[in-house]
N, C-alpha and C positions, 0 to 999 in steps of 0.2 A: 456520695457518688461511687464511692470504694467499693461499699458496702453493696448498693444495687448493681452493679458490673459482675461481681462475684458470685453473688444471689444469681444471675443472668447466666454464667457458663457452668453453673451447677446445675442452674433446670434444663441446659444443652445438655448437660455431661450423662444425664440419669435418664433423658430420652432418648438423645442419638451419640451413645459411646461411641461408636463405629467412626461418624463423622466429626467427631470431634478432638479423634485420636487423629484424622486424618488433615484436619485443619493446624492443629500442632505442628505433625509433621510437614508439614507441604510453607509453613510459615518459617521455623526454625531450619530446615533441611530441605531447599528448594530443588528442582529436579538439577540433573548433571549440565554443564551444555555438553553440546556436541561438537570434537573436533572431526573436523573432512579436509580432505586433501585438497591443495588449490595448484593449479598448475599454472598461473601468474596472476599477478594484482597490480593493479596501475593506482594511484595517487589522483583524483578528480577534485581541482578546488575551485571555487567559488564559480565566472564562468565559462572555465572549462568545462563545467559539464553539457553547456548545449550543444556544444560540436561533437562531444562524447558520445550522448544520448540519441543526436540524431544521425550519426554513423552507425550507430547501432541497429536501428529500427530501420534506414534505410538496405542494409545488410541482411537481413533478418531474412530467411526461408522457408519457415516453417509456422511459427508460433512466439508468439509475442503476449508476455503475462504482466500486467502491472498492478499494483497496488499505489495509493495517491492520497495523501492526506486532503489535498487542495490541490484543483487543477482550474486555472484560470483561460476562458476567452475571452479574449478583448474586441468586441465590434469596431469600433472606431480606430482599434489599430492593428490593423490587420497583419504588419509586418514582425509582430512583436516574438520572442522569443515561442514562449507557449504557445501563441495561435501555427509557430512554423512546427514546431512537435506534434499539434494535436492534426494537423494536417497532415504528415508525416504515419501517424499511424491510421487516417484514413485511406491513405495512399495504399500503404502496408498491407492493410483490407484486400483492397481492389485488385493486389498483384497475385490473392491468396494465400497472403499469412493469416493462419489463425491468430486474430487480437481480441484480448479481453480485459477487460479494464476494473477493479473495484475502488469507488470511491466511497470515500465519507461521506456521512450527512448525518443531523441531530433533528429533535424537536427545534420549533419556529424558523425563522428566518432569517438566520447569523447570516454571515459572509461569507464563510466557506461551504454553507450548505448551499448559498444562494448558486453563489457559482459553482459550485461540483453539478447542478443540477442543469442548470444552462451547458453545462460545458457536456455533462453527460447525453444530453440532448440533441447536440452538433454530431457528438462520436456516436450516438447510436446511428442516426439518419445517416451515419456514413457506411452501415454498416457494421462496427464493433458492440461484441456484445460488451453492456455495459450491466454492474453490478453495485449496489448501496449499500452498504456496509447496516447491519441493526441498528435502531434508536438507542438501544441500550448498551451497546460499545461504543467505545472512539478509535479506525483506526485512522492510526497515526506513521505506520509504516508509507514510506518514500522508497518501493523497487521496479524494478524493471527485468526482467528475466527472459531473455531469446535466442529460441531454439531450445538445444539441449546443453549449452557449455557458458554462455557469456548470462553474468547478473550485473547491474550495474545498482546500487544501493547505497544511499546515504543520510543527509540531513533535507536534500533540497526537492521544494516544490515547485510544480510547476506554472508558478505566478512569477510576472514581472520581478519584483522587487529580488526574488530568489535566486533568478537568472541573468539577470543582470550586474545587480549593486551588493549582496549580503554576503558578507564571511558564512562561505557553506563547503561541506566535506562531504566526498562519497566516494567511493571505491571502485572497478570496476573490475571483476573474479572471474575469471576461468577455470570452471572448475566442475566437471559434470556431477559431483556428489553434492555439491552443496547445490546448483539447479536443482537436482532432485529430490533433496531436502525440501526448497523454499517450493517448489512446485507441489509437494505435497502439503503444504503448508498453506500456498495460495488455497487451495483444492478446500482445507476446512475453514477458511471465514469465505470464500464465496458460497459454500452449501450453506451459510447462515444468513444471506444477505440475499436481496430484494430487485427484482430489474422493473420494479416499478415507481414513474415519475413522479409521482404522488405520494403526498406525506401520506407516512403512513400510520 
């Protein structure tokens, strides 16, 4: 097995020296991060974040950016944590913020695909554009970014069990260089991603 591994990045190495120097580098010596200035940070735990979340978006004047691993609606319960957020940014819509939303979704018909895609369905008819994240990534990023200064970012989804009952952590930054970070950031997996309902 040694032996064909080695054989393997030698017939890389004599094709694509270039990229293979670069696969080294980028494995051993991963890029820097980035420090930015924060002008406050709040502590968001478990569920504090729905009162967080929806002062947020109810606040909101301009433009409203999320990313969503799993974003749950609940028919039968209408009064549930998620179903008051994802109404909240359809509200948000309506008053004239720009909201945009990207979710996950894979091959077949797991549970967070199932529901990202119902739920993605509510949010568009209400208005927000909605965005699918490629088959061939996972994301897994949980933000919220509105206006130009306030991010709220952490571990938790927008499902029941997240917002109500689970040990969950997220922060919530004021800080317009890190929005304009994560906003450029949004900006390259929505150019990769898909605002159609249908597997693709």
């Amino acid at each position: 097995m040694k032996k064909r591994n080695r054989t393997l990045f030698m017939v890389i190495y004599s094709r694509f020296p270039i990229l293979f120097v670069f696969f080294l580098l980028s494995t051993f010596y991963p890029p820097p991060s980035i420090g930015l200035p924060v002008e406050d940070a709040q502590l968001v735990t478990d569920a504090q974040y729905f009162e967080v979340a929806k002062k947020m978006i109810q606040e909101a004047k301009s433009s409203i950016r999320m990313m969503m691993f799993e974003m749950g609606y609940y028919e039968k319960h209408p009064n549930t944590p998620s179903n008051i957020l994802i109404k909240e940014l359809i509200g948000a819509k309506k008053r004239g913020v720009k909201v945009e939303v990207i979710l996950e979704v894979r091959e077949g018909d797991d549970r967070t695909t199932k529901r990202n895609r119902e739920t993605g369905k509510i949010l568009s008819e209400g208005g927000v554009e909605v965005i699918y994240d490629p088959l061939f990534k996972t994301l897994h990023a949980k933000l919220m970014v509105a206006d130009g200064e306030l991010v709220l970012l952490g571990s938790t989804n927008w499902v029941f069990s997240s917002l109500t009952s689970n040990n969950e952590v997220s922060v919530l930054i004021k800080s317009k260089e890190m929005v304009k970070a994560l906003i450029d950031y949004f900006n390259q997996v929505k150019a990769t991603g898909s605002k159609s309902q249908k597997k693709e």
